[in-house]
mmCIF file of the N, C-alpha and C atoms, coordinates in Angstrom:
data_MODEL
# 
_entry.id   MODEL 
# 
loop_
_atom_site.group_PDB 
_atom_site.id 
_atom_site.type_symbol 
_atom_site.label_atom_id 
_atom_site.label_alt_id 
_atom_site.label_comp_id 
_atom_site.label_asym_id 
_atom_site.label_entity_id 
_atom_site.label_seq_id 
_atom_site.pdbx_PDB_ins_code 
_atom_site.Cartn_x 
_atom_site.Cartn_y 
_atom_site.Cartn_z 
_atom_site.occupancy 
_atom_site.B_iso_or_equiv 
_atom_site.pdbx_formal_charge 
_atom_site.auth_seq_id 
_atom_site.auth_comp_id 
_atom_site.auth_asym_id 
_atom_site.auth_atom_id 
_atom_site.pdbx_PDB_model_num 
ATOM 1   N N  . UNK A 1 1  ? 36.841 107.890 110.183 1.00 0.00 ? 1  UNK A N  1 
ATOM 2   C CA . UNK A 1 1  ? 37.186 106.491 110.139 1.00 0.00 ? 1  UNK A CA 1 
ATOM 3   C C  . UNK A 1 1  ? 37.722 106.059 111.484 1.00 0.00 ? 1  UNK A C  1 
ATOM 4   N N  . UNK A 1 2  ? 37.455 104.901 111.720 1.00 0.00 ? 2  UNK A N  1 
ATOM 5   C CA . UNK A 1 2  ? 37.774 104.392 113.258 1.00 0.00 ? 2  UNK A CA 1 
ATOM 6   C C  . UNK A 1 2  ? 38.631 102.966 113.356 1.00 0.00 ? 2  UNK A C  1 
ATOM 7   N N  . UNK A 1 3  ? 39.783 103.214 114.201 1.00 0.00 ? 3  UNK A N  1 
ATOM 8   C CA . UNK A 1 3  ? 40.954 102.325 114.666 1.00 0.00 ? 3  UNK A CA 1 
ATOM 9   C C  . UNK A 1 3  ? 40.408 101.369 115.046 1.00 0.00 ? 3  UNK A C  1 
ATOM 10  N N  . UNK A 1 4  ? 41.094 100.353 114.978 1.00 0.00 ? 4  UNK A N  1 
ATOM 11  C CA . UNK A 1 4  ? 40.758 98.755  115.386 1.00 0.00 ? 4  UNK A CA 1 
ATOM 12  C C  . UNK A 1 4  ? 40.261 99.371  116.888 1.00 0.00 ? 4  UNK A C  1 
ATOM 13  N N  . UNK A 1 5  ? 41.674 99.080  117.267 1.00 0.00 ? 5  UNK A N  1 
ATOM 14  C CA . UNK A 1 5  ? 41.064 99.621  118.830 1.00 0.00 ? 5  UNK A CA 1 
ATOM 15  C C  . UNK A 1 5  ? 39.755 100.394 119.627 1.00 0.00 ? 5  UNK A C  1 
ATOM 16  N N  . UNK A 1 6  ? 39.114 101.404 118.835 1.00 0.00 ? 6  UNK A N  1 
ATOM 17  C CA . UNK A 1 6  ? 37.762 101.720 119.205 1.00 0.00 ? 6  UNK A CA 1 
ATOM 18  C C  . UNK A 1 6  ? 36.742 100.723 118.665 1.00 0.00 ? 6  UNK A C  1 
ATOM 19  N N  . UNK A 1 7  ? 36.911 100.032 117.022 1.00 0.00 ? 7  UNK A N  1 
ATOM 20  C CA . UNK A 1 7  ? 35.916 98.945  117.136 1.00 0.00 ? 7  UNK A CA 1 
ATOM 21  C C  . UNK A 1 7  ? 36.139 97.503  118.510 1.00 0.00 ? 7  UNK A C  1 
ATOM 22  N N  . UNK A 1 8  ? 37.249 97.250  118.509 1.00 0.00 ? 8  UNK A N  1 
ATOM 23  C CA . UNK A 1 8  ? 37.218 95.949  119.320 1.00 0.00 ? 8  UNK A CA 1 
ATOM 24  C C  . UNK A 1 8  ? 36.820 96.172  120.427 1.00 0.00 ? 8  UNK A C  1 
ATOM 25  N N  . UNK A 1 9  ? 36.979 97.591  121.277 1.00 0.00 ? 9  UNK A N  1 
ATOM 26  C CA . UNK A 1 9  ? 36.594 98.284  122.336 1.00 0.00 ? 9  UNK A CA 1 
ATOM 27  C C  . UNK A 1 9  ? 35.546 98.193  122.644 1.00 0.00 ? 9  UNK A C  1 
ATOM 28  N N  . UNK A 1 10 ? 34.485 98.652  121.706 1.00 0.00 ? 10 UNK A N  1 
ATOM 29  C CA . UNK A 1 10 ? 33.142 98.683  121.850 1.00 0.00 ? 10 UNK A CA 1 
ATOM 30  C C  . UNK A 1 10 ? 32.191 97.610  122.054 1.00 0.00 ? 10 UNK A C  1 
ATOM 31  N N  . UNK A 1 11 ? 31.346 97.838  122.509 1.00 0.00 ? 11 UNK A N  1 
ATOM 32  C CA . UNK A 1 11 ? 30.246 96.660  122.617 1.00 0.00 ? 11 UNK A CA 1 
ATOM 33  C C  . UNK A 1 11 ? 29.662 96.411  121.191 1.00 0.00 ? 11 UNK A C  1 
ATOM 34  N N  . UNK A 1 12 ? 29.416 97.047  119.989 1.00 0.00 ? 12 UNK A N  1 
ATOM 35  C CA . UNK A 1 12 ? 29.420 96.452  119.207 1.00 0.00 ? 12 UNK A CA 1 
ATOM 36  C C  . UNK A 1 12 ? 29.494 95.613  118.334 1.00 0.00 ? 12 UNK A C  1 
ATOM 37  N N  . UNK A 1 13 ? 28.553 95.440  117.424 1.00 0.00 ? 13 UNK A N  1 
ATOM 38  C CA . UNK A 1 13 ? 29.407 93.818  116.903 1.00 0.00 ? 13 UNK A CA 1 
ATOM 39  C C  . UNK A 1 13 ? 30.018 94.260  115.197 1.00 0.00 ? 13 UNK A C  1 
ATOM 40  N N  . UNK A 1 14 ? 31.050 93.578  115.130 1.00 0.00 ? 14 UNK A N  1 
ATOM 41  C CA . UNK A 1 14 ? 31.537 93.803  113.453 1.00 0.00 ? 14 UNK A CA 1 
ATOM 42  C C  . UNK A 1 14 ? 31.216 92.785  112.807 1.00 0.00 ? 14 UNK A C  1 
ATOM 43  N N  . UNK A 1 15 ? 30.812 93.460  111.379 1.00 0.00 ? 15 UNK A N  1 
ATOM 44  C CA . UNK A 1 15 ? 30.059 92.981  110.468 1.00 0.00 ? 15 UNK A CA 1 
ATOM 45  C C  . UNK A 1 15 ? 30.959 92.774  109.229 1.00 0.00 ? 15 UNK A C  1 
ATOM 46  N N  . UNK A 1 16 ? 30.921 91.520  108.574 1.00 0.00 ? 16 UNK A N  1 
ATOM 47  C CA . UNK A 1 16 ? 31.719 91.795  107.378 1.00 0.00 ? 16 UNK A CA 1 
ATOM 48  C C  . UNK A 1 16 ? 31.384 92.577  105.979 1.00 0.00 ? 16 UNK A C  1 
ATOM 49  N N  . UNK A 1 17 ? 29.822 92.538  105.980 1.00 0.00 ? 17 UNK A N  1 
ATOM 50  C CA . UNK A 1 17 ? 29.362 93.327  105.242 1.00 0.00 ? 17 UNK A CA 1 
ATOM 51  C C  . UNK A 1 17 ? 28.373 94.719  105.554 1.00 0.00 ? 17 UNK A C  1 
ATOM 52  N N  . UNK A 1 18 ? 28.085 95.325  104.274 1.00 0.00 ? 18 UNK A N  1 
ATOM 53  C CA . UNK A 1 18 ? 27.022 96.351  105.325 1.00 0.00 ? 18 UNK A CA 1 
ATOM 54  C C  . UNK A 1 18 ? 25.320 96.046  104.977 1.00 0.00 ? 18 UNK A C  1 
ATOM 55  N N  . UNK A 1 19 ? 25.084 95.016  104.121 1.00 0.00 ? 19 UNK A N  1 
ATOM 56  C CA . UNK A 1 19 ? 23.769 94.227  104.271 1.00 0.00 ? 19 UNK A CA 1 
ATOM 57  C C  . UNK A 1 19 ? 22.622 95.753  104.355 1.00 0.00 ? 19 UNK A C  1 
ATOM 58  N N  . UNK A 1 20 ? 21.865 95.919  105.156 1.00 0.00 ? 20 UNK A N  1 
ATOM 59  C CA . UNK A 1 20 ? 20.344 96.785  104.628 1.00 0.00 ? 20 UNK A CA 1 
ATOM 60  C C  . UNK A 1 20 ? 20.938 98.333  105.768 1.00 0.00 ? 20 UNK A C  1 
ATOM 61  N N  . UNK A 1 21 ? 22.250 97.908  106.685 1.00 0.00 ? 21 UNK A N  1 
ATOM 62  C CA . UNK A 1 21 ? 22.638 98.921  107.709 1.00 0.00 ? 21 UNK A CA 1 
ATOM 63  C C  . UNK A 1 21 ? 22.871 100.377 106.374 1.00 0.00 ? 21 UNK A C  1 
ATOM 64  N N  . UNK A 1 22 ? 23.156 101.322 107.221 1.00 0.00 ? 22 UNK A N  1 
ATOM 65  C CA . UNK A 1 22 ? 24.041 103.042 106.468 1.00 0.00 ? 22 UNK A CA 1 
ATOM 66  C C  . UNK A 1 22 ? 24.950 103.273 106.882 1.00 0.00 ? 22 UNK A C  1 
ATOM 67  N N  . UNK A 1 23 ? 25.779 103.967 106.008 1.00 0.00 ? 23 UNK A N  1 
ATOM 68  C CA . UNK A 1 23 ? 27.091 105.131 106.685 1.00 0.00 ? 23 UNK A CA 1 
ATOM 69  C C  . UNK A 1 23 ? 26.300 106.209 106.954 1.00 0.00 ? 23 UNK A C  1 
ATOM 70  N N  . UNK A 1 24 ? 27.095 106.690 107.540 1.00 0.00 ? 24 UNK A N  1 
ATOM 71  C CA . UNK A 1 24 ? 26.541 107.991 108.501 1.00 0.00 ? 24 UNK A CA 1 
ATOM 72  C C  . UNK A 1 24 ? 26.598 109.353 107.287 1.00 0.00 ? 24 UNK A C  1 
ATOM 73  N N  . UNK A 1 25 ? 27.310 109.047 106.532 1.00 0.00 ? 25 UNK A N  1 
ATOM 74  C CA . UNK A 1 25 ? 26.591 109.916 105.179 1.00 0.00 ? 25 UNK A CA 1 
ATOM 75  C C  . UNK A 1 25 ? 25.339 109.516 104.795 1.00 0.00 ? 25 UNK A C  1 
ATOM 76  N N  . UNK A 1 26 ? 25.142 108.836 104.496 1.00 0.00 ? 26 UNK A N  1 
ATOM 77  C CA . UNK A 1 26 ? 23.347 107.982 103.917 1.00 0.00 ? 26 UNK A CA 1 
ATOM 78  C C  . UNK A 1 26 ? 22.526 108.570 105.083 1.00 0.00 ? 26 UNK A C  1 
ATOM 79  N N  . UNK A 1 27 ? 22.924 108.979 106.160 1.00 0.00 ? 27 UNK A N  1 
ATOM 80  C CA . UNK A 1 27 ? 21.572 109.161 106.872 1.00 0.00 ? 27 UNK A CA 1 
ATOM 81  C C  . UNK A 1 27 ? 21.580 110.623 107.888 1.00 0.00 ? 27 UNK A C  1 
ATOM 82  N N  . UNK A 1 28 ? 22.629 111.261 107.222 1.00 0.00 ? 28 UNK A N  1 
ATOM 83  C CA . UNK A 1 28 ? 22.985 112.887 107.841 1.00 0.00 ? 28 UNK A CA 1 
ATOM 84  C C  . UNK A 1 28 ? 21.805 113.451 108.575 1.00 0.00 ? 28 UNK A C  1 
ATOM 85  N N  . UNK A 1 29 ? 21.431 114.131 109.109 1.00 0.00 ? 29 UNK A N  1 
ATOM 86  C CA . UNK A 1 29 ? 19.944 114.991 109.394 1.00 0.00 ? 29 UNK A CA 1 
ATOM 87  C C  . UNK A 1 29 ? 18.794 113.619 109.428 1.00 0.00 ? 29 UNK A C  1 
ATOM 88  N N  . UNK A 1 30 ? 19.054 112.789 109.873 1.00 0.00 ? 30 UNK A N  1 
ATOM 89  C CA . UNK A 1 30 ? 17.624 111.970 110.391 1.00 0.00 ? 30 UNK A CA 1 
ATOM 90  C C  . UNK A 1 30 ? 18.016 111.433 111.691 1.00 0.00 ? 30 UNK A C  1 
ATOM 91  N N  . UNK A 1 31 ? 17.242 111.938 112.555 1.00 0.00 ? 31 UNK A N  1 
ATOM 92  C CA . UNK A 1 31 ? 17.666 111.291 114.107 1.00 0.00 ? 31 UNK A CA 1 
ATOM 93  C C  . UNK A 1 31 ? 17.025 110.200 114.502 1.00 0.00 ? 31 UNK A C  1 
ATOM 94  N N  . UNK A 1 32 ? 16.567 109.591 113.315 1.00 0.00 ? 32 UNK A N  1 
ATOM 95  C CA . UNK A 1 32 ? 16.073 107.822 114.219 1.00 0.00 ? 32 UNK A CA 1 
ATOM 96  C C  . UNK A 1 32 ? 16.525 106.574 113.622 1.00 0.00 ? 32 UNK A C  1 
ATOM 97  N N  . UNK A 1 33 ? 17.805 107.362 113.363 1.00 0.00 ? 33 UNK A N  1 
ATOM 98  C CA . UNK A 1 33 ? 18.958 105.898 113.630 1.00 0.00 ? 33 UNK A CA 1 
ATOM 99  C C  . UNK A 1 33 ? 20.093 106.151 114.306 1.00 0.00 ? 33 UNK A C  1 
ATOM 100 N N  . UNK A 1 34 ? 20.321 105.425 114.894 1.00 0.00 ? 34 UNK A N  1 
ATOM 101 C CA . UNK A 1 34 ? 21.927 104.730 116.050 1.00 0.00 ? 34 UNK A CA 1 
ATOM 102 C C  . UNK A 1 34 ? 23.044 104.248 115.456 1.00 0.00 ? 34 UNK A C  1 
ATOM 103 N N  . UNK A 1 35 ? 23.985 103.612 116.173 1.00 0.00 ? 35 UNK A N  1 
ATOM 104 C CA . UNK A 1 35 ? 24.738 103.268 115.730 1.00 0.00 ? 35 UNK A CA 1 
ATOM 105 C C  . UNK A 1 35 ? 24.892 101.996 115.964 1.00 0.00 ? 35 UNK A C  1 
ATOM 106 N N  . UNK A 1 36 ? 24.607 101.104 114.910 1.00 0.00 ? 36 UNK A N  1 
ATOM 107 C CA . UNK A 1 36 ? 24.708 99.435  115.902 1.00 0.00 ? 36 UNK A CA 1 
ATOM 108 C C  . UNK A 1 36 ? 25.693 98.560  115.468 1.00 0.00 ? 36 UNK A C  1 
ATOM 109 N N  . UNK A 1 37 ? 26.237 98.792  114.706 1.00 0.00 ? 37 UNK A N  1 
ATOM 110 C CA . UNK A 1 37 ? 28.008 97.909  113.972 1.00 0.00 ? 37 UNK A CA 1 
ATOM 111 C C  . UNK A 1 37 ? 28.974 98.395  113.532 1.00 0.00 ? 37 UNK A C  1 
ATOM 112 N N  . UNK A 1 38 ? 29.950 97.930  113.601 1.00 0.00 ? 38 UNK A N  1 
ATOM 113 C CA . UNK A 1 38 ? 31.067 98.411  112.804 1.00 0.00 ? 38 UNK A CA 1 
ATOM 114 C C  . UNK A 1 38 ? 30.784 97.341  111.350 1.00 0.00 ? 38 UNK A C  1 
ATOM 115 N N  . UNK A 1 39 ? 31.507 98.165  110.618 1.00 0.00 ? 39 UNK A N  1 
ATOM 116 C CA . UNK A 1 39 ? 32.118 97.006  109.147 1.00 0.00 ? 39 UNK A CA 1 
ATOM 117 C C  . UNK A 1 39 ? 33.633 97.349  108.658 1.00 0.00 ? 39 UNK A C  1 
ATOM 118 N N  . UNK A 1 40 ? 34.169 95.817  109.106 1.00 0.00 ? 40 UNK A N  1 
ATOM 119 C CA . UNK A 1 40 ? 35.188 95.972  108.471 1.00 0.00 ? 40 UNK A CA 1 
ATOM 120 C C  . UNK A 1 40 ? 35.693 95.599  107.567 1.00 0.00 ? 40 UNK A C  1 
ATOM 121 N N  . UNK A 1 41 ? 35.871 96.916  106.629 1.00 0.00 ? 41 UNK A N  1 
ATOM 122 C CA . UNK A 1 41 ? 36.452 97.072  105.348 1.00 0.00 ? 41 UNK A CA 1 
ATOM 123 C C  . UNK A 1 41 ? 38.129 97.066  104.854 1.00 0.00 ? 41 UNK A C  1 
ATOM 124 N N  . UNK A 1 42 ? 38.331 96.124  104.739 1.00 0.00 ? 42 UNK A N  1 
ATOM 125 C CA . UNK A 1 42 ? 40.239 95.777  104.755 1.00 0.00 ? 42 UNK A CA 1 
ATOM 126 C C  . UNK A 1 42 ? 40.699 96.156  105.414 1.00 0.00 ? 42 UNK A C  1 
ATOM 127 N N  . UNK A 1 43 ? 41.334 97.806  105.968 1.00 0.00 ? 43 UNK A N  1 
ATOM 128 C CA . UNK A 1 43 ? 41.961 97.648  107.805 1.00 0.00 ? 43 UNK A CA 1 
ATOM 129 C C  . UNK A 1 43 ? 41.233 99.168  108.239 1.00 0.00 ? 43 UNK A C  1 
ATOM 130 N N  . UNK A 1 44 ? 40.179 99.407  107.769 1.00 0.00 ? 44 UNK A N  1 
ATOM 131 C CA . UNK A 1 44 ? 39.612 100.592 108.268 1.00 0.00 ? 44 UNK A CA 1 
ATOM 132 C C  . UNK A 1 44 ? 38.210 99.771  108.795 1.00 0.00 ? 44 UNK A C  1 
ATOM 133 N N  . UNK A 1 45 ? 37.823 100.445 109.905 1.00 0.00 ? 45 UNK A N  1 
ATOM 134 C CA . UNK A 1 45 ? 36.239 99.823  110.519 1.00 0.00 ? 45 UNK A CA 1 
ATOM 135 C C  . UNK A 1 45 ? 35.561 100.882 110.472 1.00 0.00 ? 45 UNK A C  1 
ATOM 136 N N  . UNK A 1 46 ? 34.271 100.842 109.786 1.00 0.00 ? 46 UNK A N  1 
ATOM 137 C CA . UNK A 1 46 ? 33.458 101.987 109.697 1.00 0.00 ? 46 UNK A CA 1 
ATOM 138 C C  . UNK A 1 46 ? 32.004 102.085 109.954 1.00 0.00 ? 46 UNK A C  1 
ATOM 139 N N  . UNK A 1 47 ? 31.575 102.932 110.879 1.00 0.00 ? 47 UNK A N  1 
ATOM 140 C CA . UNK A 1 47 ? 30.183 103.037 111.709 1.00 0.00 ? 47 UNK A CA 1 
ATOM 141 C C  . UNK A 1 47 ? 29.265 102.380 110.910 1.00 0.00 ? 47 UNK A C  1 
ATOM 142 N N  . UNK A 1 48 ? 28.561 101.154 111.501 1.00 0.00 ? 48 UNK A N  1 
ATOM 143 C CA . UNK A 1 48 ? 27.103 101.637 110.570 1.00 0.00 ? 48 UNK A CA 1 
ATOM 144 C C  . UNK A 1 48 ? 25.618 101.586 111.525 1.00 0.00 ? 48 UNK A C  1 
ATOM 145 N N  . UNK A 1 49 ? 24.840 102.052 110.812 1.00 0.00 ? 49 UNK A N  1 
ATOM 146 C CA . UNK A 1 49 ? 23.600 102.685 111.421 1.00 0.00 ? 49 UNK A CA 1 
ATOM 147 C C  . UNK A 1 49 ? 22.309 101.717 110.827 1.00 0.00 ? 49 UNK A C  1 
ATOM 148 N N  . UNK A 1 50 ? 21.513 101.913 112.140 1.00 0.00 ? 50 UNK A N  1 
ATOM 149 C CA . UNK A 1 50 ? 19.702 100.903 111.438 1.00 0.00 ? 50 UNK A CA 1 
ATOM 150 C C  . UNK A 1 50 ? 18.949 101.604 112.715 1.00 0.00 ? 50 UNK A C  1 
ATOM 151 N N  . UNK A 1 51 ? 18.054 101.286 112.639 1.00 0.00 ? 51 UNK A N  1 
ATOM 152 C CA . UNK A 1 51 ? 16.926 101.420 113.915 1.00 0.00 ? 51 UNK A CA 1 
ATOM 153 C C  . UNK A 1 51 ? 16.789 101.026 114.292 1.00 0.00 ? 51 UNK A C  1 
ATOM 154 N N  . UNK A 1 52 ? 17.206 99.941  114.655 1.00 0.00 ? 52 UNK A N  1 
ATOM 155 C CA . UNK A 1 52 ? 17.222 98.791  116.184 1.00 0.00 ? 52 UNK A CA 1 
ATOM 156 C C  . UNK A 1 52 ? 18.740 98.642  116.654 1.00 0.00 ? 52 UNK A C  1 
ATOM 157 N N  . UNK A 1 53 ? 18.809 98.291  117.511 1.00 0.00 ? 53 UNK A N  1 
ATOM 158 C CA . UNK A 1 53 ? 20.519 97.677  117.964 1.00 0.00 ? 53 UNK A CA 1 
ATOM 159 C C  . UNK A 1 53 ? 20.286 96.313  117.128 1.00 0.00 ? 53 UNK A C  1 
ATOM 160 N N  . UNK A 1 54 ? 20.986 95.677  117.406 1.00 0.00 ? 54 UNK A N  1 
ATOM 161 C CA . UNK A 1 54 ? 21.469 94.127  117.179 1.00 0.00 ? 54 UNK A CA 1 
ATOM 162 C C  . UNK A 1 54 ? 21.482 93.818  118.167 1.00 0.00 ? 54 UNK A C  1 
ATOM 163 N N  . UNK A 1 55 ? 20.522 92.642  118.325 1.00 0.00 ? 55 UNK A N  1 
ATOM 164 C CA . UNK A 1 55 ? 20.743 91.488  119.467 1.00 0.00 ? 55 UNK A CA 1 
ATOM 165 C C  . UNK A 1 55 ? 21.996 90.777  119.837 1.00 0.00 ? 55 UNK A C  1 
ATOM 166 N N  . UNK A 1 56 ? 22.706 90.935  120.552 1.00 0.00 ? 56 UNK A N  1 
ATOM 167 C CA . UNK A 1 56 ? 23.927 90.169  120.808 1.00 0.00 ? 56 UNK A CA 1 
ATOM 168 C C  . UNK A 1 56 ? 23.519 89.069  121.413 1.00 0.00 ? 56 UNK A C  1 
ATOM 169 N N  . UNK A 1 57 ? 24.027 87.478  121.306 1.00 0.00 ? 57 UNK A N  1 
ATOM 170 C CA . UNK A 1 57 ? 24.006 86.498  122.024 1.00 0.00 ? 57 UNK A CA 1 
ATOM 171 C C  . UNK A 1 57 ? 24.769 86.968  123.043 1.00 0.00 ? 57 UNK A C  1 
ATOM 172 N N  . UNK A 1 58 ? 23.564 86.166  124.582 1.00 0.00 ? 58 UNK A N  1 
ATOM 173 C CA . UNK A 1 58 ? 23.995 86.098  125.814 1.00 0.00 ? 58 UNK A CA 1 
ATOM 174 C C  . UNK A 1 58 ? 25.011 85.119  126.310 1.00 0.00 ? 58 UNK A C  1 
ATOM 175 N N  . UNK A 1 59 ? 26.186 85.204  126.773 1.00 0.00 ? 59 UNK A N  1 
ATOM 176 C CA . UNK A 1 59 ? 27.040 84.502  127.267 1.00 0.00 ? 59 UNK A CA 1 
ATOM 177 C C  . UNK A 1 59 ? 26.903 83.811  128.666 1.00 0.00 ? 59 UNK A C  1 
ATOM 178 N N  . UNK A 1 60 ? 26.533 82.927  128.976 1.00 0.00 ? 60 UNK A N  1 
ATOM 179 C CA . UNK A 1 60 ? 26.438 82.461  130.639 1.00 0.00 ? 60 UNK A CA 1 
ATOM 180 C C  . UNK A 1 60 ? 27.632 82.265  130.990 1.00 0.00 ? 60 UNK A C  1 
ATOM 181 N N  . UNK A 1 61 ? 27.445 83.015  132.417 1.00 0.00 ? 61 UNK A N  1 
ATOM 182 C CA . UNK A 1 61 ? 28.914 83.019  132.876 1.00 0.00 ? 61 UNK A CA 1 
ATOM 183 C C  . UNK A 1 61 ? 28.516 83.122  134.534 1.00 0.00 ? 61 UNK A C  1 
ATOM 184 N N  . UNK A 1 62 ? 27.697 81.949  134.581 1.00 0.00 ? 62 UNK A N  1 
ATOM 185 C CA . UNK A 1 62 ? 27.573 80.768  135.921 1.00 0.00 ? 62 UNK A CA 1 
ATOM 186 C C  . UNK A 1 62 ? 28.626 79.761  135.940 1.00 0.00 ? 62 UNK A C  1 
ATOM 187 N N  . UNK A 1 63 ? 29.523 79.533  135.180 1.00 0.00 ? 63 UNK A N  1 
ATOM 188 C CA . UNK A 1 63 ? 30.370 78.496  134.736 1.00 0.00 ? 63 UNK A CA 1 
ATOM 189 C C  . UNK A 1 63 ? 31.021 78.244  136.637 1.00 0.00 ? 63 UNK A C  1 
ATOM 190 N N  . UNK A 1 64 ? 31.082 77.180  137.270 1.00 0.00 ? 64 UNK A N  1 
ATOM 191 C CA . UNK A 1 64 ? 32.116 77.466  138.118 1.00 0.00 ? 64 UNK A CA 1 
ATOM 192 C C  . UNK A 1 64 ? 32.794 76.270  138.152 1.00 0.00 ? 64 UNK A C  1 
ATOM 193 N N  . UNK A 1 65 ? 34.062 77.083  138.895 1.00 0.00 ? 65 UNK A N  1 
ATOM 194 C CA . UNK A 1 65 ? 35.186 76.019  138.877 1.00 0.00 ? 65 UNK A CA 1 
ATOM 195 C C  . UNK A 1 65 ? 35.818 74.917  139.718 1.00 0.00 ? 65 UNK A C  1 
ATOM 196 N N  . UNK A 1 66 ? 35.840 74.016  139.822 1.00 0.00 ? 66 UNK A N  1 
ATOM 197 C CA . UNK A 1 66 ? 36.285 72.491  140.605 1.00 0.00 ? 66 UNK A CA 1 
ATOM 198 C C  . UNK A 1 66 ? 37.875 72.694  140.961 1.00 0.00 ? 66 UNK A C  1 
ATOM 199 N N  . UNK A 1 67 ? 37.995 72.524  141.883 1.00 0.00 ? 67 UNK A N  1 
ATOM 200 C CA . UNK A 1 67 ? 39.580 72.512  141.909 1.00 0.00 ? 67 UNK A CA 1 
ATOM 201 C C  . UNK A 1 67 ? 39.706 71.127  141.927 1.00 0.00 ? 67 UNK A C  1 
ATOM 202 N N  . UNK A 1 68 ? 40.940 70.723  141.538 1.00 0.00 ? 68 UNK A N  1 
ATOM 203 C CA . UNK A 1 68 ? 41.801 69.347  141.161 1.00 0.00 ? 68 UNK A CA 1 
ATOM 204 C C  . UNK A 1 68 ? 41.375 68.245  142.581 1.00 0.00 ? 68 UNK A C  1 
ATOM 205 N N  . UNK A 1 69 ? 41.671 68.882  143.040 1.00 0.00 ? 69 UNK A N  1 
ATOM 206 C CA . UNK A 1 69 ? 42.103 67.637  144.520 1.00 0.00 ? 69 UNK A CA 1 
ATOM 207 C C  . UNK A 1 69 ? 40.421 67.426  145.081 1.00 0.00 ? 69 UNK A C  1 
ATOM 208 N N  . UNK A 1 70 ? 39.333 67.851  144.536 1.00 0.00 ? 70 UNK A N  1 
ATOM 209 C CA . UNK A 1 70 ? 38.236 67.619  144.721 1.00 0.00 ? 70 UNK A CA 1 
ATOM 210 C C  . UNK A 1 70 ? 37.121 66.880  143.755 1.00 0.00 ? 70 UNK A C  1 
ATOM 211 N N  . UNK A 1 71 ? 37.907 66.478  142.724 1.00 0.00 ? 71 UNK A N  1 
ATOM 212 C CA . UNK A 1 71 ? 37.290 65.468  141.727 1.00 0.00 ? 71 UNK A CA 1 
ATOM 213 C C  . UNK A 1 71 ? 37.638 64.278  141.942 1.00 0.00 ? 71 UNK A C  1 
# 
């Protein structure tokens, strides 16, 4: 079982449910799944697994900034 801190850590994304993903019991001895979410389950976060990652939305971060005395 895994601490807040390693889920929030991770690039992963948390899931509130576990929808069509596995625990890593459900899929012992098969090596063509990963690990692509956490789910968190009341205050424990727990691995789950599929065969693709999850697409994360891209953040643009061209944003730039104006200073005051130049507007």
């Amino acid at each position: 079982m895994k601490n807040e801190l390693e889920a929030l850590a991770s690039e992963l994304p948390i899931l509130t449910d576990k929808s069509s993903y596995k625990y890593l019991s459900e899929i012992a001895g098969n090596g063509k799944y990963i690990q692509v979410a956490w789910q968190k389950k009341n205050a424990e976060y727990l691995a789950l697994y599929g065969t693709q990652s999850i697409k994360l939305p891209q953040i643009d971060n061209s944003v730039e900034f104006v200073d005051a005395e130049e507007v």
